[in-house]
Every structure is written in structure tokens, then in C-alpha cells.
C-alpha positions as a printed NumPy array, in Angstrom:
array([[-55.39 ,  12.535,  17.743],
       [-55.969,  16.155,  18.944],
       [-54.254,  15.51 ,  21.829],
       [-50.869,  16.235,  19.728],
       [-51.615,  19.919,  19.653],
       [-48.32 ,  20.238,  21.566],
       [-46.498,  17.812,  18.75 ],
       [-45.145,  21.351,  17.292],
       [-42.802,  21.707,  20.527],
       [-41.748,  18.399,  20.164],
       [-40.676,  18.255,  16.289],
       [-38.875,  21.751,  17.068],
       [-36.75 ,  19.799,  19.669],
       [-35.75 ,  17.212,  17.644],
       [-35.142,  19.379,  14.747],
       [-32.664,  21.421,  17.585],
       [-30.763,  18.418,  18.569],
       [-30.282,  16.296,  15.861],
       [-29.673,  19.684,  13.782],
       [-32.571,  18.974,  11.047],
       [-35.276,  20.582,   9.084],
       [-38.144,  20.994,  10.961],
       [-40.168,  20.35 ,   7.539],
       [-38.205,  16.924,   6.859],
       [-39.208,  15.809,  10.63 ],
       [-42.859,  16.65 ,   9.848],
       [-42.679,  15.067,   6.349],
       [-41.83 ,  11.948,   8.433],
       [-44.088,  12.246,  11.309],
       [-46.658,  12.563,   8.497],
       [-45.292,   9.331,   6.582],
       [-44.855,   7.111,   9.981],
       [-48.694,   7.521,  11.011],
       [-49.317,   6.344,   7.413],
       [-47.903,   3.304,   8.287],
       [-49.764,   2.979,  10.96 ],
       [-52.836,   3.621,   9.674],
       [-51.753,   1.227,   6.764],
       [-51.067,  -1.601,   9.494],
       [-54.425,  -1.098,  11.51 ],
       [-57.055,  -0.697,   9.137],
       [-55.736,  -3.407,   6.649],
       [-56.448,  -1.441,   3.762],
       [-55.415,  -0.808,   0.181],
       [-56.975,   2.582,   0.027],
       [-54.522,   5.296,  -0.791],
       [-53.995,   7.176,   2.208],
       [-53.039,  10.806,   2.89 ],
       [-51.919,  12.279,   6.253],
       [-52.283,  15.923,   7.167],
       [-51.176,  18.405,   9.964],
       [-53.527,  20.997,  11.277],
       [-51.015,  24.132,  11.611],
       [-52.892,  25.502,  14.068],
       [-53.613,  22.546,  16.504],
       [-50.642,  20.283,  15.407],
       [-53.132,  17.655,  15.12 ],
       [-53.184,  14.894,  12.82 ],
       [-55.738,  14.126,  10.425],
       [-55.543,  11.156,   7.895],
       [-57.606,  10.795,   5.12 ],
       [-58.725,   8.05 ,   2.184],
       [-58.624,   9.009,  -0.859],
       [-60.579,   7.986,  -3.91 ],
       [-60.342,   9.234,  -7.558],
       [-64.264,   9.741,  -8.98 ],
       [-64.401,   7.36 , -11.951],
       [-67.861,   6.308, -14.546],
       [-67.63 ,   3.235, -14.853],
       [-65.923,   2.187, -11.153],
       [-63.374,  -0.594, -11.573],
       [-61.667,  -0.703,  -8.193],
       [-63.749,  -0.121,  -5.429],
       [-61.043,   0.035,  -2.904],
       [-59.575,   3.005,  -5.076],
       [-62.432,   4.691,  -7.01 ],
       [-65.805,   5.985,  -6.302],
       [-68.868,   6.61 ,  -8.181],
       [-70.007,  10.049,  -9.197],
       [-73.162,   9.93 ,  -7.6  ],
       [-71.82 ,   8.631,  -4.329],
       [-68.961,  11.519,  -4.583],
       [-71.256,  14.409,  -4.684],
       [-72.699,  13.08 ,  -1.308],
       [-69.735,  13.948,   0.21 ],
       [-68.825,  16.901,  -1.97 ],
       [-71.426,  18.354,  -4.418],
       [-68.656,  19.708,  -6.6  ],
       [-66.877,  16.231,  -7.275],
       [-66.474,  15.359, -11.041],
       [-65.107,  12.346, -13.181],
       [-61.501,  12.463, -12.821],
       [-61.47 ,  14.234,  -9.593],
       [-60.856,  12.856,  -5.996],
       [-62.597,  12.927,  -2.817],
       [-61.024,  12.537,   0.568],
       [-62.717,  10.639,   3.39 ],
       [-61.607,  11.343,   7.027],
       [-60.842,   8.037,   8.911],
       [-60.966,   7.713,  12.954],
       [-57.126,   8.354,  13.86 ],
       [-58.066,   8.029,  18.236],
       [-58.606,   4.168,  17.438],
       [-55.228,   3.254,  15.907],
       [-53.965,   2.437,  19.448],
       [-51.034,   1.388,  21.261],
       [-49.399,  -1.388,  18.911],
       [-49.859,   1.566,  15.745],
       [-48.2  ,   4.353,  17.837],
       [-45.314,   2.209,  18.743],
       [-45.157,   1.406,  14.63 ],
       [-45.384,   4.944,  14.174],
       [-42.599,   5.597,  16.764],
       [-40.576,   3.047,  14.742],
       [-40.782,   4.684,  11.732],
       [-40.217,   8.295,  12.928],
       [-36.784,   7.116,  14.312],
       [-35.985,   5.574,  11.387],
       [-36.976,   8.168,   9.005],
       [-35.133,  11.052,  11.611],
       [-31.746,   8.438,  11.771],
       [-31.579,   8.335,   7.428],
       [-32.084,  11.873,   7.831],
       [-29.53 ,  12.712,  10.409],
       [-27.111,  10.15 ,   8.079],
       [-28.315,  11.98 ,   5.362],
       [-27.791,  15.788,   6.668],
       [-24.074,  14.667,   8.586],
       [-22.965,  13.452,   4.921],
       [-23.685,  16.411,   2.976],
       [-22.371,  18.643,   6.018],
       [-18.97 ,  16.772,   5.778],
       [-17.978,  14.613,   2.609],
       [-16.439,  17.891,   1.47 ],
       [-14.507,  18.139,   4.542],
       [-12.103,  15.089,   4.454],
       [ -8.505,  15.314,   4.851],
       [ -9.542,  18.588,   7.381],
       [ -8.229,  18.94 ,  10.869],
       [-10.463,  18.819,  13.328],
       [-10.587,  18.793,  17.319],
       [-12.88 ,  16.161,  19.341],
       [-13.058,  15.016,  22.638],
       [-13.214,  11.676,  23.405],
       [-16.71 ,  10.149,  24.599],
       [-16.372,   6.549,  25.186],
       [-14.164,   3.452,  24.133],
       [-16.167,   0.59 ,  23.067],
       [-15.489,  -2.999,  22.392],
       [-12.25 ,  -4.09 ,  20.094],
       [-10.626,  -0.251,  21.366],
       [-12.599,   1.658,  19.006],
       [-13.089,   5.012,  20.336],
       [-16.071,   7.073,  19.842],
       [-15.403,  11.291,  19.291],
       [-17.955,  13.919,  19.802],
       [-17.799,  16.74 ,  16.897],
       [-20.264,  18.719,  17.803],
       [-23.355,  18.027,  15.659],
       [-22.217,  14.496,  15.442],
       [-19.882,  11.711,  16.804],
       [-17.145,  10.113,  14.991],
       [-15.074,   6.751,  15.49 ],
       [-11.929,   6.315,  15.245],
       [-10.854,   2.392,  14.732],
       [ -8.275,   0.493,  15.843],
       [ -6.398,   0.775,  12.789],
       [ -6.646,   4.49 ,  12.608],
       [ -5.147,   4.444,  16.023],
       [ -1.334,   5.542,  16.49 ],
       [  0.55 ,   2.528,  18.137],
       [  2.15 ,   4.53 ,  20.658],
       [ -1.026,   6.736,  21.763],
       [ -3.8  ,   6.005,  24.631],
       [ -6.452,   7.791,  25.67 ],
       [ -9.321,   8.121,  28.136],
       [-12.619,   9.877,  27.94 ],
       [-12.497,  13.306,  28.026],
       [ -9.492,  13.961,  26.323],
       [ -9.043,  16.138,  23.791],
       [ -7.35 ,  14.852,  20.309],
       [ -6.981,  16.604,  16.829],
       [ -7.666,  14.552,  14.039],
       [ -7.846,  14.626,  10.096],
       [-11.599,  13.778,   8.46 ],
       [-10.681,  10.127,   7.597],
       [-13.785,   9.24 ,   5.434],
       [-17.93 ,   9.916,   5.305],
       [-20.534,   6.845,   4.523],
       [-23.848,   7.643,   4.288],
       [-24.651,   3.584,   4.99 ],
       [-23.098,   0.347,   5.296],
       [-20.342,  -0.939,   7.473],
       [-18.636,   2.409,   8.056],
       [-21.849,   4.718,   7.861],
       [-20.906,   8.052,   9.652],
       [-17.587,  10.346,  10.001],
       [-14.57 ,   8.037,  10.578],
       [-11.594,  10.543,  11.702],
       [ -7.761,   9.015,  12.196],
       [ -4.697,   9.92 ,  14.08 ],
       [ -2.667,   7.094,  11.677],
       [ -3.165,   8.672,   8.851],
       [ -0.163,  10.596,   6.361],
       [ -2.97 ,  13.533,   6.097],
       [ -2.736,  14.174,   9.885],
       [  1.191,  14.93 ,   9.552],
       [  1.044,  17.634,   6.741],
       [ -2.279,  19.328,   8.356],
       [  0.054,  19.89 ,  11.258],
       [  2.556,  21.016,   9.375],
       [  0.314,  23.521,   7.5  ],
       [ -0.247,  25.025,  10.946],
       [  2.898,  24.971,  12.636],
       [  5.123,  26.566,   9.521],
       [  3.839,  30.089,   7.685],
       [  5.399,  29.392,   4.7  ],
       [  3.639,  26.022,   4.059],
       [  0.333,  27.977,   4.828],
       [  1.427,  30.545,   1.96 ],
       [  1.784,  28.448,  -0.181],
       [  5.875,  29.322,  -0.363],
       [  6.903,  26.047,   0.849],
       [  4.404,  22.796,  -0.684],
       [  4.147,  19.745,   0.788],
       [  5.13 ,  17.046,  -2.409],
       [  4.749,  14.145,  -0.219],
       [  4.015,  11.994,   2.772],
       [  4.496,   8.91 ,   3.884],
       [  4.188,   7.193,   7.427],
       [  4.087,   4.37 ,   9.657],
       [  2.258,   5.759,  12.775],
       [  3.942,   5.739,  16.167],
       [  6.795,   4.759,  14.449],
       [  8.406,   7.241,  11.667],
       [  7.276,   9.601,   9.44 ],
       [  8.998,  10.559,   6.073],
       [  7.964,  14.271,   4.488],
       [  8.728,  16.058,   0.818],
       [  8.899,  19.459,   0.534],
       [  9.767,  21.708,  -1.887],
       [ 10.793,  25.729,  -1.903],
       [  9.124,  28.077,  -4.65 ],
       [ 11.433,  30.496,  -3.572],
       [ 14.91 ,  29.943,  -4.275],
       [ 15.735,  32.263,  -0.739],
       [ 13.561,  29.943,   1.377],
       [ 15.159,  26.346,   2.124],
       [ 12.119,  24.415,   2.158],
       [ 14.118,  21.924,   4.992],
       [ 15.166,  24.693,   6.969],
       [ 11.684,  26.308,   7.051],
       [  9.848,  23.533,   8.241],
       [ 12.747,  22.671,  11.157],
       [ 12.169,  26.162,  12.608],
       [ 14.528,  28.198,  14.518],
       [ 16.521,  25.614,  17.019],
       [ 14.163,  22.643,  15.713],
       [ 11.114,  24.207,  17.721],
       [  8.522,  23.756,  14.74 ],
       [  8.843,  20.126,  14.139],
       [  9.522,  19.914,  17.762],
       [  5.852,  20.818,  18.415],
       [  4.522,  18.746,  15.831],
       [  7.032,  15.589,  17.255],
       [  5.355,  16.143,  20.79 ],
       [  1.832,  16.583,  19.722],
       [  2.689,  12.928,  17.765],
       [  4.263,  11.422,  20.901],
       [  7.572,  11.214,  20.133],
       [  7.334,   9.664,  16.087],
       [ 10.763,  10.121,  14.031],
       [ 10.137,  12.849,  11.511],
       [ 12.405,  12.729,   7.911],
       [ 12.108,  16.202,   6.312],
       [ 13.471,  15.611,   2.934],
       [ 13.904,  17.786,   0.203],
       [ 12.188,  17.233,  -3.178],
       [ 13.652,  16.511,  -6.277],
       [ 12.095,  16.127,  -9.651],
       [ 14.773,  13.562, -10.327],
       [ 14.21 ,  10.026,  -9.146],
       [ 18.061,   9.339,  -8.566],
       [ 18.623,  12.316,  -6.702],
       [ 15.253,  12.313,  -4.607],
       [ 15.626,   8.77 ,  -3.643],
       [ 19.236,   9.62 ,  -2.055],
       [ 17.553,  12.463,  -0.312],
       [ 14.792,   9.823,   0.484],
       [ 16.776,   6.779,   2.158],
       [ 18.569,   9.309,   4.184],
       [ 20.427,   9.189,   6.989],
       [ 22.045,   6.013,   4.86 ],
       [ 24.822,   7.84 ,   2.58 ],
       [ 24.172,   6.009,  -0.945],
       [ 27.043,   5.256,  -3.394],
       [ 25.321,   5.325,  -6.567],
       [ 21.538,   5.185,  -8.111],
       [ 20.899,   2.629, -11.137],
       [ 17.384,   2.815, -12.799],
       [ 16.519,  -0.507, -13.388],
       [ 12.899,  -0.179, -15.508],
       [ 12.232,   3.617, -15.781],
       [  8.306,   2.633, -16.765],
       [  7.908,   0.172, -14.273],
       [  9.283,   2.3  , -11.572],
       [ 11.615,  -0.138, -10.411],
       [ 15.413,   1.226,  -9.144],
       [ 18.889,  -0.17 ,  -7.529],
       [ 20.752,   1.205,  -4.953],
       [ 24.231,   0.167,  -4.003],
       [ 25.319,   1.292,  -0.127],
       [ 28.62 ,   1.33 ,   1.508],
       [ 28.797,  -2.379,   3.488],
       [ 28.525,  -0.127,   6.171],
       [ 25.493,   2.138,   5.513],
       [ 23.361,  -1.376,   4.344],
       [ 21.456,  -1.933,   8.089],
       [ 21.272,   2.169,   7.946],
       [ 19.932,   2.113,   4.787],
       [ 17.42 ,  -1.053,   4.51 ],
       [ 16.255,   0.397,   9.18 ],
       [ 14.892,  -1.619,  11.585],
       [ 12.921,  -4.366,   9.755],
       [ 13.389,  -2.354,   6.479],
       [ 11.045,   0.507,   7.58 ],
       [ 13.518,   2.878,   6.153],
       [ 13.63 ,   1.534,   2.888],
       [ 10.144,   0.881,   2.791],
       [  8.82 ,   4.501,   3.435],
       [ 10.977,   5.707,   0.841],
       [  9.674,   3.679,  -1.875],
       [  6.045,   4.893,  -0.376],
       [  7.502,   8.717,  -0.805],
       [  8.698,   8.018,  -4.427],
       [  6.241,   5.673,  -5.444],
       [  9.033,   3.044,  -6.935],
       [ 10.289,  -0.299,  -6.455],
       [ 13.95 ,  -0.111,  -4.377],
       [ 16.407,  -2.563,  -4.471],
       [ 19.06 ,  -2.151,  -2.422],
       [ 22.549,  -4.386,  -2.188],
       [ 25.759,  -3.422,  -0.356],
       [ 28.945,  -3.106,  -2.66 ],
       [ 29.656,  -6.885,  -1.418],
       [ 26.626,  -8.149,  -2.62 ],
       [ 27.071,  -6.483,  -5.992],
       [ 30.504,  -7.504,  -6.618],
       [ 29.572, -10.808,  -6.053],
       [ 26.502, -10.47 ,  -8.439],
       [ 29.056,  -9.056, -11.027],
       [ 31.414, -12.011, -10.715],
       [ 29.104, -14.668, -11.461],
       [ 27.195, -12.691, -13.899],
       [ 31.163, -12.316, -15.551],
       [ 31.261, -16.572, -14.619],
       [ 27.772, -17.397, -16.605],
       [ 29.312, -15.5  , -20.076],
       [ 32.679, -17.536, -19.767],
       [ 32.77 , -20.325, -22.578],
       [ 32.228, -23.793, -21.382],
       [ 35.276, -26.324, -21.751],
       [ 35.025, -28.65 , -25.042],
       [ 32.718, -31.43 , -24.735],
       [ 34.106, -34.653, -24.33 ],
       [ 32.551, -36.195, -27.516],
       [ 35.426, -34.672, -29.062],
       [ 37.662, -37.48 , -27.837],
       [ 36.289, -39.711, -30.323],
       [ 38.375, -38.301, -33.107],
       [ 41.318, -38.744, -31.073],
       [ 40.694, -42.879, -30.693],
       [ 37.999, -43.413, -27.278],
       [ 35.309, -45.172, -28.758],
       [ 31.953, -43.851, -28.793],
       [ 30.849, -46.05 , -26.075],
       [ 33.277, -45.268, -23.78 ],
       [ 32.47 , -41.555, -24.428],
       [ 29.006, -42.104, -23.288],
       [ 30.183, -43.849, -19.885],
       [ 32.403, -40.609, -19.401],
       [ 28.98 , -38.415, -19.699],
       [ 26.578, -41.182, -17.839],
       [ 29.381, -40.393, -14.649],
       [ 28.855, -36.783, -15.07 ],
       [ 32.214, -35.58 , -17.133],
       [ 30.728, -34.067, -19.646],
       [ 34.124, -31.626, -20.813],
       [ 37.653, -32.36 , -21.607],
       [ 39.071, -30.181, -19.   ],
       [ 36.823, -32.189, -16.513],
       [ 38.56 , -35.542, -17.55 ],
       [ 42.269, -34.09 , -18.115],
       [ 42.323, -32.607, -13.813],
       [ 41.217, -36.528, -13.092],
       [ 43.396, -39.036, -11.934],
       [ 43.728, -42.419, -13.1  ],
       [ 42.185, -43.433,  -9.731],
       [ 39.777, -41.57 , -10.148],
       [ 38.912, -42.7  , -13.695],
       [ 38.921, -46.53 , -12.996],
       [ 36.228, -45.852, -10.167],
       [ 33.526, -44.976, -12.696],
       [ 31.466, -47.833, -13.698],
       [ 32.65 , -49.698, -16.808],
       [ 36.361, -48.443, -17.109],
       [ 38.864, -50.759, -16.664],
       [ 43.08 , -49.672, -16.229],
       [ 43.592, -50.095, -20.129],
       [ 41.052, -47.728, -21.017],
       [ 42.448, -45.283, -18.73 ],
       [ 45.838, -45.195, -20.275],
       [ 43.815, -44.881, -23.959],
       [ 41.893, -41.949, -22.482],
       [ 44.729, -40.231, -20.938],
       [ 46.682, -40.646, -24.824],
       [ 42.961, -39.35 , -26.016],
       [ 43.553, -35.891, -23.816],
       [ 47.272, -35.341, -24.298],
       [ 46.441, -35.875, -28.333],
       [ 43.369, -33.117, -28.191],
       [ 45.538, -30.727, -26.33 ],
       [ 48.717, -31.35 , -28.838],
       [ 46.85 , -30.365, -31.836],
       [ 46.866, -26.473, -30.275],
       [ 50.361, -26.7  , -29.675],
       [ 51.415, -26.708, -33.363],
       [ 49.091, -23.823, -34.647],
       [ 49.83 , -21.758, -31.811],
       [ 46.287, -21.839, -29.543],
       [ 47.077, -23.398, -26.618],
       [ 46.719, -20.241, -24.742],
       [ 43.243, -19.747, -25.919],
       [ 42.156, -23.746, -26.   ],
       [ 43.94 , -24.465, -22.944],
       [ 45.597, -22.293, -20.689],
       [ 46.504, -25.054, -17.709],
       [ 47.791, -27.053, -20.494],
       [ 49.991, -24.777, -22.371],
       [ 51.756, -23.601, -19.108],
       [ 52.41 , -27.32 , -17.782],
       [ 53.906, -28.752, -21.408],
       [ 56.766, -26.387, -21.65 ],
       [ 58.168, -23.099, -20.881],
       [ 59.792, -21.207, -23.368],
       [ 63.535, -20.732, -23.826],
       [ 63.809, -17.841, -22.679],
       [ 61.805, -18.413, -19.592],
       [ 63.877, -21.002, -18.649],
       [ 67.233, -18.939, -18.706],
       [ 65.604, -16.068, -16.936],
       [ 64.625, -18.352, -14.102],
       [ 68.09 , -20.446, -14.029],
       [ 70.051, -16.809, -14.021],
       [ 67.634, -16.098, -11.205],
       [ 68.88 , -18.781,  -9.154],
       [ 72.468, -18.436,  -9.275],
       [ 72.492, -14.868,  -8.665],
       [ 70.711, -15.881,  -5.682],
       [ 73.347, -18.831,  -4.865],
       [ 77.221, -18.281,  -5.94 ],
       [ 77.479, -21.819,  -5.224],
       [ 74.84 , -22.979,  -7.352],
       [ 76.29 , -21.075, -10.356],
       [ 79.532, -22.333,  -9.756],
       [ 77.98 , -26.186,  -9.586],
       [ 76.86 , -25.176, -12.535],
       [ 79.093, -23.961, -14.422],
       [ 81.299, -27.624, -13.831],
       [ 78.029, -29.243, -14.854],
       [ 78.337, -27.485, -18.185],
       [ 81.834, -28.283, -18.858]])
């Protein structure tokens, strides 16, 4: 194949536009006509291929290792036979043996071709990887090629192109080819299902990068960014923290008038951006956090778990949960803990019938059966669902006779039953605690009974004078 003499020019090419070694492109220009070779002359012979530096032709060789006794003939040669082709050969040397390159032929040069863009696209992979795994998170400008199926869009870097999919797409954003876009370095595969440079304009990274840019002190290192958390197209919620008790870390990254976020705002299309301050405290950084909701009070609910309450203003609750709880939500991104949030309704109601579940439950009605209802009847009373004495004592009789198996007698036995288990407090001075409905039904005392009769008949002259014939 001496008619490659110009292969040289061509390998320098390739080595200029795919931004490779020219050695590695020769290495595999060397290895693909091995193939070749391999594929036409059916062989097992170890092959060797070779590049005159001078020509740029290609010279390919069998190679055999000089062995007494021979035991593979396809790999080893006798010594005798060796020194025909070099007189110097000895045992455990090898001898190479040109073959005939001009008769491998169309189907091997279109193997070969095969291979060389194989071997050049691994390498390409291979050189675009080590070029920019370091670099992700950076900020980088492309311009748009070319949109392909399912809105993917393809970027050219430079020495390469990147994609940007769907998902790393902002909602709100469109673009045509040709347009110029700044991205952050998404991730770098040398090979599978995202093999190349993916680069995003969804991602948190892309927020702070422009921030790092737009505001000195960030880029000095006065200001750091402690956080960032987004939903693109939408809203974007942002940590910071001052090193310099001088420089409000808030106020630096607003700018004079708003203008620095204002730049960063427009170059995002018009996505909400929450500059909060950081706080090392969890209570105080998530009030900063669910802001502009004004938050009544903090609770941490499992301080290893990460898990939180907050209780709003009935008010500030829609403010603070945002539309379809996208406010919430981001927060508990920025913090990295579970939120709860309730409204002071919704706790006070919690706090009642947590105060309702410790109550004591009435006496059960199997108590009755030391005050005469037989045990039988008791177990009717429970079968019907009464299952306390308060229950049956706020029944009427009517009410009684309708469950299954009591008649009008046993009604007037049960009622005796109730006003019995209630009498025993009277005496010892419990009804109040044993029952309070009870207690203030039976009878008033003395005293409350003048109190209200004076009432009256200072209200009514002529009821006290009624009176007062009554009691003569």
C-alpha cells in the first residue's frame, strides 16, 4: 500500500479536528489494518503492522518466534528455516515475514475504515472526558446547533458538542439554533447512555455561578453561597452568609436599586429569586427560609431525624405552604429537613383532642351489677353498644326499651341501678369528681338556693312581697 505516502496529511487532519494525538491516530491506523489483514488472510499468525516514516506507507508483517523443537507451526519456525531469511536468527528469537498488503482489497479497507472510526470515536470520548470531568459545575457559553427528536438540544463547545435534555431544560425557556446560552457542566460519561458532556440550564449550580459573576463579594470570597435550591422557570430559593459583619450578605447580592439580581432574574427569564440569609440555627433559618410567610413559632419535632413543625397565622398558611406547596417545599430542599406546617386552627384543634384522648373514660357499666341488674342484662346493655354508666344514665326510658331484650320492668330496675351508683358519691363527698352532671342535677346547696331566691325578688318587688305572705 505505497500509495498512502500522503496518509501523513491525512492523520494530521484528523488529529486537527477531532483535537487528538497524532501518535494515538497512527497507533490505530496501525491496529485497524491488522484487522484487516487478520480478516483476509484467515490466519492465526501473530501479526505486526508498521509505518514507513518516510513514505507513510504501510507494511505488515508475520511474525514467528525461532523455536528447536517447533510445536506450532502457525507461530514458530525452525532454526534452519530462520537463518534463510535472516542468517543471524537464534532459538528464542523472532523473524518477521513481509505479507502482500496491495491484495487485501476493497471489503478489508472498508474493515479497516471501520475500525479507524471506532478506535478515533473511543479516543475522542476518551480525550473530551479527561479534558472536562474536572470541569463540572463550571459556566460555560455554547451556541445552539440543532434540536433533535424528544426537544433535546445539541450545543457546540468548541472542541466538542454537548446536549442538553429535556429535563435539564428551564420550563419557561425556548430556543432556536444559533442562539447563544450559558450553561453549568451538568455531568461527563465516557460511555453508556449519557456518554459525552451533558450541560443544564435547570440546574441549582447554574443560579450561584451567576451569582459568583454578577456580585464581587461572592467572587471574594466575603459573601459564600450556603445554599441553593430551585424549581426551574419557576422559583429559586438562595443562602448566603456575610464573613464580614459590615457586609449584609442580602443586601450585597440585591445590588444597588435591585440591579444585580435584576440581571441574573432577566438572564433566567423572569424566575422568582428568595435571597435568604443563613443561619446556623434550624429554627431561625427555616423562618428566614419560608419567607415571605411571617411564622409564629418553630417546634423541633426529631432533631436527628431532621423533622420540624411550624405553626402560621390562619392567614399566612396559603403564603406559607405557595402555590401547590412550592414554597414550603424549596425550603425543606434549602435546610435539608422535614417541615410540617399547620395554621394556629389546625393546632388548636390537634391540642383539644390530644387534651380529649387523656380524659378518663366514664365507669363501665359492669359496675351496675353490684347495685342489683343482673349480669345478663349487663351484657345486653354492652351487646347494644352502652358500654359506660354515663352512657345509660343521659338515656331515656324510650330509648332503653328499644334495645333488644329489655322489657319496661327492667327499665325501671336499671334506672334504680344508676340513681343507686351515683348516691354512693353523694355521702363521701365525690360526686364532683365521679359525676359532675349528677351532682349539679340532685341538689343545690343551701346557700345557693337563697342567693338565687334573693336574686329574684330584688329583681321583682312583687315577687318578694308574694313571698313574704307565702312564708307567713
Amino acid at each position: 500500500m505505497s500509495s498512502l505516502g500522503t496518509i501523513y496529511q491525512v492523520i494530521d487532519t484528523l488529529s486537527k479536528d477531532k483535537g487528538i494525538d497524532a501518535k494515538v491516530i497512527r497507533e490505530v491506523v496501525k491496529d485497524a489494518m491488522l484487522v484487516a489483514a487478520r480478516k483476509h488472510f484467515h490466519t492465526t499468525e501473530d501479526l505486526v503492522a508498521e509505518m514507513d516514516e518516510t513514505t507513510g506507507a504501510l507494511h505488515i508483517f508475520s511474525v514467528k518466534h525461532v523455536a528447536d523443537p517447533v510445536v506450532d507451526a502457525d507461530k514458530e519456525i525452525s532454526l534452519s528455516e530462520a537463518r534463510r531469511q535472516d542468517p543471524n536468527a537464534v532459538v528464542g528469537g523472532e523473524v518477521r515475514f513481509p505479507k502482500r498488503t496491495e491484495m487485501l482489497g476493497r471489503i478489508a479497507a472498508q474493515t479497516a475504515k471501520q475500525v479507524i472510526l471506532q478506535k478515533v470515536r473511543e479516543a475522542e470520548r476518551e480525550n473530551i472526558y479527561s479534558e472536562f470531568s474536572g470541569r463540572v459545575g463550571e459556566l460555560v457559553t455554547c451556541i445552539i446547533k440543532r434540536v433533535d427528536p424528544g426537544f433535546e438540544l445539541v450545543a457546540d463547545l468548541g472542541k466538542t458538542e454537548a446536549r442538553i435534555p429535556k429535563k435539564e431544560q428551564s420550563r419557561i425557556e425556548s430556543f432556536s439554533v444559533g442562539d447563544r446560552v450559558r450553561c453549568v457542566i451538568k455531568s461527563v460519561e465516557k460511555a453508556g447512555k449519557n456518554a459525552g458532556v451533558i450541560v443544564s440550564r435547570a440546574a441549582p449550580e447554574l443560579v450561584m455561578r451567576l451569582f459568583e459573576q454578577e456580585v464581587p463579594e461572592i467572587y471574594d470570597n466575603t459573601v459564600v453561597i450556603k445554599g441553593c435550591a430551585r424549581e426551574a422557570g419557576e422559583r429559586t430559593k438562595i443562602a448566603v452568609s456575610s464573613r464580614d459583619r459590615d457586609v449584609d450578605s442580602v443586601g450585597a447580592c440585591v445590588g444597588m436599586k435591585g440591579m444585580r439580581v435584576q440581571s441574573i432574574i432577566r438572564e433566567l427569564r423572569g424566575e422568582k429569586i428568595d435571597i435568604i440569609e443563613f443561619n446556623d440555627d434550624p429554627v431561625v433559618f427555616a423562618t428566614h427560609a419560608l419567607s415571605p410567610a411571617k411564622i409564629s413559632r418553630v417546634t423541633i419535632l426529631d432533631p436527628i431525624g431532621k423533622h420540624m413543625e411550624v405553626i402560621v397565622d390562619d392567614s399566612q398558611l396559603s403564603l406559607a405552604i405557595g402555590k401547590k406547596g412550592q414554597n414550603v417545599r424549596l425550603a425543606a430542599k434549602l435546610l435539608g429537613w422535614r417541615i410540617d406546617i399547620k395554621s394556629e386552627e389546625e393546632k388548636r384543634q390537634e391540642v383539644e383532642s390530644q387534651m380529649a384522648a387523656l380524659v378518663v373514660p366514664g365507669a363501665p357499666v359492669a359496675v351496675l351489677v353490684d347495685h342489683g341488674v343482673p349480669e345478663a342484662l349487663v351484657e345486653k346493655l354492652m351487646e347494644a353498644g352502652v358500654a359506660t354508666v354515663e352512657t345509660l344514665g343521659s338515656m331515656t326510658p324510650e330509648q332503653l326499651e328499644e334495645i333488644p331484650g329489655i322489657e319496661a320492668e327492667m327499665v325501671e330496675k336499671i334506672q334504680e341501678a344508676v340513681m343507686g351508683y351515683y348516691g354512693q358519691f353523694e355521702s363521701g363527698g365525690e360526686a364532683e369528681t365521679a359525676a359532675p352532671e349528677a351532682v349539679e342535677t340532685a341538689a343545690e346547696p343551701q346557700e345557693q338556693q337563697e342567693q338565687s331566691v334573693t336574686i329574684d325578688t330584688a329583681q321583682s318587688p312583687a315577687g318578694a312581697e308574694t313571698l313574704e305572705k307565702e312564708q307567713g
